[in-house]
N, C-alpha and C positions, 0 to 999 in steps of 0.2 A: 536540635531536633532529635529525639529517642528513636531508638529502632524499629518502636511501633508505628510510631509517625510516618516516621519515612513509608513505613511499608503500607500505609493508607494513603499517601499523597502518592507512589507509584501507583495503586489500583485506582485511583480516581484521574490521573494522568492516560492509565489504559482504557478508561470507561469515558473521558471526553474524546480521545481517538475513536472508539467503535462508532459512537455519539456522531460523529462529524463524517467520518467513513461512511455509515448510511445513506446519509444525507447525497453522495459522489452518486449512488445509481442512479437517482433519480436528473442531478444535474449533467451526469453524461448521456442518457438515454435520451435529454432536451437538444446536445449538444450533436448529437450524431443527425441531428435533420440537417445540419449544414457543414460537420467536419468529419475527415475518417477517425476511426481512433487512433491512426497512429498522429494525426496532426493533431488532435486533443492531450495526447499525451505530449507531445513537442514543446508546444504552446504551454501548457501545466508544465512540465520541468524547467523551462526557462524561467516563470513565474516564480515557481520553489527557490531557485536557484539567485535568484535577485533578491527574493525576499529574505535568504539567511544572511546573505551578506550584509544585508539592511542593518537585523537584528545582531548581528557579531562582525564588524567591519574589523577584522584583522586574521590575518594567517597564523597557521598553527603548526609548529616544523612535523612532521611523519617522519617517523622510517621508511626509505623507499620501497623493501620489501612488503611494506602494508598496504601498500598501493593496490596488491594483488587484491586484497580483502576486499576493501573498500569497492575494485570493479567489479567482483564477482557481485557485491552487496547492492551495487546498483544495477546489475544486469537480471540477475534475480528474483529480488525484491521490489525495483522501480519501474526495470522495462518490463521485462515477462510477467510478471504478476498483473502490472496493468494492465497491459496491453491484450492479454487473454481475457482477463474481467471485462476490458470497453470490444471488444470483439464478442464475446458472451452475449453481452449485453444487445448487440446488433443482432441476433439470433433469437434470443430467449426472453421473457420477460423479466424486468426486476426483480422481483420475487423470488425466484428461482434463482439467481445469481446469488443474490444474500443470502439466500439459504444453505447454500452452496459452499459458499465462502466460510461463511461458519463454521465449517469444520477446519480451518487450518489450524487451529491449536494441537490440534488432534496429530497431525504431520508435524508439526513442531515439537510436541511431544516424541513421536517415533523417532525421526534423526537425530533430536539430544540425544537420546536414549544410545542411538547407535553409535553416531561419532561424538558425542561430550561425555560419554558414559556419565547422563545424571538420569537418575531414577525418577520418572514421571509417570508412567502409567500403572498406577497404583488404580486399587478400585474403586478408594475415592474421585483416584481423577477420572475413573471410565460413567461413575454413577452421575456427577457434576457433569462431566460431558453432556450425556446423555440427556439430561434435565434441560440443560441449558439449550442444547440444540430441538427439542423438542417447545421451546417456549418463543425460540424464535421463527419458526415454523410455523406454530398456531398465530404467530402475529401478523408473519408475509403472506398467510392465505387469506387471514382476515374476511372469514367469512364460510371462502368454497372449501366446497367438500374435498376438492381433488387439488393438484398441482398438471399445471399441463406441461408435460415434459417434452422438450424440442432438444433429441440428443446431440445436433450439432454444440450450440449452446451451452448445454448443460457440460459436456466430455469437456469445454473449454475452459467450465468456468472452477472444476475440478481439479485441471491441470493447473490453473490461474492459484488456487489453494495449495498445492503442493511445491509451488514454486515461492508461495509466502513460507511456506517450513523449512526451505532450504535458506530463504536471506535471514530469519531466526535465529539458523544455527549460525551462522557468519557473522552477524551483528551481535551474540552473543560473545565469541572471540574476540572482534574490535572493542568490547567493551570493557573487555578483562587490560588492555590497551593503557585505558584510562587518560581516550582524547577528548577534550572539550567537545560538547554531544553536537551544538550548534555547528560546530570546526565539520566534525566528523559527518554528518548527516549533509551538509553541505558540501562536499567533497564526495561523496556519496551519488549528488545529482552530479554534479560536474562527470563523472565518469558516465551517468545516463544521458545526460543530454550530448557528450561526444558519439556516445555509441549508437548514438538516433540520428546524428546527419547521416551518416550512408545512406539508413532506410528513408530516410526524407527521398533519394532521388530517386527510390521507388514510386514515389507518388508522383501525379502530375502537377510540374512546375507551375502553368499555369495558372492552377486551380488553388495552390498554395500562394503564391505571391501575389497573383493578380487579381480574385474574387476576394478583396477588401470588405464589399457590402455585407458580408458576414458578421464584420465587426462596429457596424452599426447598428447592430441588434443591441441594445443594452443589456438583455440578459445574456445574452452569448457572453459577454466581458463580463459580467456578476461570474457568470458559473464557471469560465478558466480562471476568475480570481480566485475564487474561493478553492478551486481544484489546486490552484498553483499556490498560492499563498499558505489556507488553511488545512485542506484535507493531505496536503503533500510536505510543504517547507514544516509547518507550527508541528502536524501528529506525527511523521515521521519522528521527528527530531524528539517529540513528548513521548513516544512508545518508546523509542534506542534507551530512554532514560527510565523509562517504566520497570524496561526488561535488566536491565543494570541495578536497578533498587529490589526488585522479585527476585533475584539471582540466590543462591543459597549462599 
């Protein structure tokens, strides 16, 4: 594969990520009639986390000092990212979340810039920006003139963005690594789903173990598969690869 290729199979690898990413408001904002987001995210990283192993059933040795990376990358990028987004989400409307989000290129551009010193915010990148977030805009209002803004919401789902520019910068380093993506992106969750049993006993037990009938919903199981399986284990792992092929 030539170096053009490659760099058309990483932006069409980026562009079925966003593609499927979309698709997560809507199936969490379904899923919050019966779970909190931190149990939705629970449930999705164990999912993820079964399914990489599915798709690459063997270990992959680390350095142990990379461990560090890897937990920041899932504390960052899997839990905090998420979990302000489906928290967002319980606040604000869709719309406004994705619109929102949208801008994390933009923070992931800033911290390269700061800690990778790579040169991003060029004026093409601010004009592209700008285009871009202005077309996704016109699409999530689809129609209204206004955006109704609910600043609890919104101030979350901003943070929720800036916490994607820092796991960027991280998963940019682990890439320089040059761990098998599937290895690594799996390993990735294992470090979020350890750091999510604490907060599980924030929640009540009851309502976690014992209220089953949740999962007799058949869509309830469609949308933590798809959250667990496709929008989490498959895009994560296809974006670490994305950003590894876009690298300079």
């Amino acid at each position: 594969m030539s170096f053009r290729d490659k760099k058309v199979f990483g932006y069409l690898l980026a562009s079925a990520c966003v593609f499927f990413w979309g698709i997560t408001f809507v199936c969490t904002k379904y899923l919050l009639h019966d779970f909190s987001p931190l149990e939705i995210l629970f449930y999705r990283f164990i999912a993820a986390y079964a399914g990489l192993w599915i798709l690459r059933p063997r270990f992959e040795k680390i350095a142990a000092r990379d461990n560090i990376l890897f937990a920041l990358a899932g504390f960052s990028g899997v839990i905090l990212y998420q979990l302000f987004e489906n928290i967002a989400i319980h606040y604000t409307n869709a719309s406004n979340v994705s619109v929102i989000v949208s801008i994390c290129p933009l923070f992931t551009a800033i911290f390269s810039q700061i800690f990778l010193k790579e040169k991003h915010l060029s004026l093409w990148f601010i004009i592209g920006f700008v285009i871009s977030i202005s077309g996704v805009t016109l699409v999530c209002l689809n129609g209204n003139k206004t955006l109704e803004f609910n600043p609890k919401g919104d101030l979350l789902a901003l943070v929720s963005a800036v916490c994607w520019g820092v796991y960027s910068v991280v998963i940019s380093i682990i890439n320089k690594k040059n761990y098998n993506q599937l290895c690594a992106t799996r390993r990735i969750f294992f470090f979020a789903v350890l750091m999510m049993i604490p907060l599980m006993f924030f929640e009540n037990p009851d309502e976690i173990f014992e209220n089953t009938t949740r999962f007799s919903n058949p869509v309830n199981i469609i949308c933590l598969l798809f959250l667990g399986i496709i929008a989490s284990g498959f895009c994560f792992a296809a974006w670490n690869k994305a950003c590894k092929i876009a690298e300079p």
